[in-house]
C-alpha positions as CSV (number, residue, x, y, z in Angstrom):
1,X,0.0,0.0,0.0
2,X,2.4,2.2,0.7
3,X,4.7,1.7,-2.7
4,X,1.3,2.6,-4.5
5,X,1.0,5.5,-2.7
6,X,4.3,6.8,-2.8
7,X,3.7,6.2,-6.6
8,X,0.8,8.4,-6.8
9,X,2.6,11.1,-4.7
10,X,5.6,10.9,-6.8
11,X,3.9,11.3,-10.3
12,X,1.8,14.2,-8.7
13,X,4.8,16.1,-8.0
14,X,6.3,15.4,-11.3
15,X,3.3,16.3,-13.2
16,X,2.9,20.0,-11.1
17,X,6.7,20.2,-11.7
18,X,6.4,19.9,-15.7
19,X,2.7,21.3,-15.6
20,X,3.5,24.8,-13.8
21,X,5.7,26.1,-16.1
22,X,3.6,26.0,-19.0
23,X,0.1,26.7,-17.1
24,X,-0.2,29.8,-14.8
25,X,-3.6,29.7,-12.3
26,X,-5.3,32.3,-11.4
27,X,-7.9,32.4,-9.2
28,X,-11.1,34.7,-9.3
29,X,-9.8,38.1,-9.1
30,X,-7.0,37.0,-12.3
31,X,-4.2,36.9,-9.2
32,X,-1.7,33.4,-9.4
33,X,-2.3,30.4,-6.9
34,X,0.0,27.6,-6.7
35,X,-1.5,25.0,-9.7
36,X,-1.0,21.9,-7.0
37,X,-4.1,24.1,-5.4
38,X,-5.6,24.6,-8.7
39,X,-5.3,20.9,-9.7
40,X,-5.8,19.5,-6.3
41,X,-8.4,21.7,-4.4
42,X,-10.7,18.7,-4.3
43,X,-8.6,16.8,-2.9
44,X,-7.8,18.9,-0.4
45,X,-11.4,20.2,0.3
46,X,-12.8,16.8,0.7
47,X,-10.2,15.5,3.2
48,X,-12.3,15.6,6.6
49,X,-14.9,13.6,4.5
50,X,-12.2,11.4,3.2
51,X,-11.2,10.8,6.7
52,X,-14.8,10.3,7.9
53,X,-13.9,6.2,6.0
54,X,-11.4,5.7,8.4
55,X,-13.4,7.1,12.1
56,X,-16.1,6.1,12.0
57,X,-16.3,4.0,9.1
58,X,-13.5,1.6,9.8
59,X,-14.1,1.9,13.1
60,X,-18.1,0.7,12.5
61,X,-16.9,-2.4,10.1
62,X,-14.7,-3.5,13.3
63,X,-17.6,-3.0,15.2
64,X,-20.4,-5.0,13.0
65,X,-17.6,-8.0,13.3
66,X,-17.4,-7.8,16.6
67,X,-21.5,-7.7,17.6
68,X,-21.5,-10.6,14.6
69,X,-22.9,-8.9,11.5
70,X,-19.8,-9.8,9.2
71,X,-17.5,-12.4,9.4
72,X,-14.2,-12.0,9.6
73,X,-12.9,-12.6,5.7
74,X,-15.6,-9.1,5.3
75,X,-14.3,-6.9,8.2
76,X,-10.8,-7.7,6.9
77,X,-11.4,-7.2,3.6
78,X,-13.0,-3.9,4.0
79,X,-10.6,-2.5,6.4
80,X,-7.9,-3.1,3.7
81,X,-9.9,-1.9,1.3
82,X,-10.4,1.4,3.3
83,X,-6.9,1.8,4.6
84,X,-5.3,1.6,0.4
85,X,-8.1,4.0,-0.6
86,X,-7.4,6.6,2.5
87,X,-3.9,6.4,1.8
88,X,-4.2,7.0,-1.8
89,X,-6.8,9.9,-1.2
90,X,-4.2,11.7,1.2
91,X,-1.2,11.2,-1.2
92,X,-3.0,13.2,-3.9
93,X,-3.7,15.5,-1.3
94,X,-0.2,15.6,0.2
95,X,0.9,16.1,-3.2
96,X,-1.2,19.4,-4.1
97,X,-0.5,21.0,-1.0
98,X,1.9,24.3,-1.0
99,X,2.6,23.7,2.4
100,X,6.6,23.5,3.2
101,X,7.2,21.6,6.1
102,X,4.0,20.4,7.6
103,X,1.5,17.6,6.5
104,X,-1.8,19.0,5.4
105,X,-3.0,16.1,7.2
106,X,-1.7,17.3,10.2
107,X,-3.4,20.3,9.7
108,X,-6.8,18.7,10.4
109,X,-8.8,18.1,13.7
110,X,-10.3,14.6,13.4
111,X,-9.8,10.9,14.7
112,X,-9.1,9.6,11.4
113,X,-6.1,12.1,11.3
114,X,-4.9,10.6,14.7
115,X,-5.4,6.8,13.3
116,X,-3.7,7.7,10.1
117,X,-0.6,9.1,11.7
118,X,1.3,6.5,12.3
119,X,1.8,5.7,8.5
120,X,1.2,8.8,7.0
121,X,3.6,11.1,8.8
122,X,6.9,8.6,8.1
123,X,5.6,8.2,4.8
124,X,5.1,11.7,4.1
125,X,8.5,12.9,5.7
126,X,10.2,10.7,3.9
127,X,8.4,11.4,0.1
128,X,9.3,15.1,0.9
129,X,12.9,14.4,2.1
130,X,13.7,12.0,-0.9
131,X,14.0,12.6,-4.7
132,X,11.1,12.1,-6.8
133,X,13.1,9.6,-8.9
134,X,15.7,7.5,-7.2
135,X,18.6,7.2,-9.0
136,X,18.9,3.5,-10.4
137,X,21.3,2.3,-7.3
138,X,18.6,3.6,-5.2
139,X,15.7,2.3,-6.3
140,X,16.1,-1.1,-4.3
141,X,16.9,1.3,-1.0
142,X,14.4,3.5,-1.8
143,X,11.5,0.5,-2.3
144,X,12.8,-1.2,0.9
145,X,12.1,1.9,2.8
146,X,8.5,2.2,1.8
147,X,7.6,-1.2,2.8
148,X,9.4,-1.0,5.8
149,X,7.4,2.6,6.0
150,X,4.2,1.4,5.3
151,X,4.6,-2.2,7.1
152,X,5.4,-0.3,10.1
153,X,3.2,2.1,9.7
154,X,-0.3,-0.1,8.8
155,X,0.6,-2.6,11.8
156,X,0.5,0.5,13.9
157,X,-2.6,2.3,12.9
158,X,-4.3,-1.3,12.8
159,X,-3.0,-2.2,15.8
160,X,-5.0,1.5,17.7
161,X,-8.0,-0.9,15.7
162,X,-7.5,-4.0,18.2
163,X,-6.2,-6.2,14.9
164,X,-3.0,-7.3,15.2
165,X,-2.5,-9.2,11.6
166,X,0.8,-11.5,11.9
167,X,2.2,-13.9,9.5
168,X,1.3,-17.6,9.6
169,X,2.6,-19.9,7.8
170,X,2.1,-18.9,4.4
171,X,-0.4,-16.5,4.8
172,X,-1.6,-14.9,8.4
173,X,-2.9,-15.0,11.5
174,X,-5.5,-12.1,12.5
175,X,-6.0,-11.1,16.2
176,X,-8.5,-9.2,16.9
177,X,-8.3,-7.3,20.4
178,X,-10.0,-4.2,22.5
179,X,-9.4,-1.4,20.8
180,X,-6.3,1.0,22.1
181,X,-7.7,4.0,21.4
């Protein structure tokens, strides 16, 4: 999940990079905005509904597992489903920000900002920190990091969930715990 989204971040930036020179945005008024705001204002105006998929939505899928509505293939499935989604949602949204040094995630009061931190702000800090396109005796560093990011990271936020997915075998064991937040 997290390759993928680094992926989508990365071409982002490459496409405002080659894009701004040759488009200028204006804005009402004829004055120049940034064209990642431009480009990605819906992102970045629908990110507290974005969020609203991870608290309460992932939150309620747990939940209908637990009180027996879903079995646990579904909750699983869905979870996943919602945490590749969210993550994809906030890299396009990472990506048209103008802002420097913070996270326009972090920028937002809501609980699926504080479940999404534990991947998204390594993930983030690193996409800023590193170049858009690895040199070729990077590329294996470079992909290693990201899974280790986003391994890390997922296990984390899932674990806040009460699941605790571990490997087994050749495939996986899922614990599913009391919530830790």
């Amino acid at each position: 999940m997290a390759l993928e989204a680094a992926e989508e971040y990365r071409c982002d930036r490459l496409a405002l990079l080659l894009i701004d020179p040759v488009i200028t945005a204006t804005d009402d008024r004829g004055e120049r905005i940034a064209l990642g705001a431009a480009l990605g204002g819906s992102y970045i105006d629908g990110m507290t509904a974005a969020l609203d998929a991870v608290s309460p939505g992932m939150e309620d899928t747990i939940l209908r597992y637990r009180t027996h509505q879903i079995t646990l293939q579904q909750m699983w499935n869905e979870v996943a489903k919602i945490s590749e989604e969210i993550l994809l949602y906030v890299s396009h949204a990472e990506a048209h920000s103008d802002l420097d040094d913070s996270l326009l995630l972090g920028t937002i009061e809501h609980r699926g900002e504080s479940l999404l931190k534990p991947i998204a702000t390594p993930l983030f800090r690193y996409l800023r920190t590193t170049s858009l396109l690895p040199d070729a005796g990077e590329w294996a560093e470079d992909r290693k990091s990201l899974k280790r990011i986003g391994r890390d990271g997922l296990m984390a936020m899932w674990g806040q969930l009460g699941l605790h997915p571990r490997p087994q075998g050749g495939s996986f064991y899922l614990e599913v715990t009391a919530p830790a937040v």
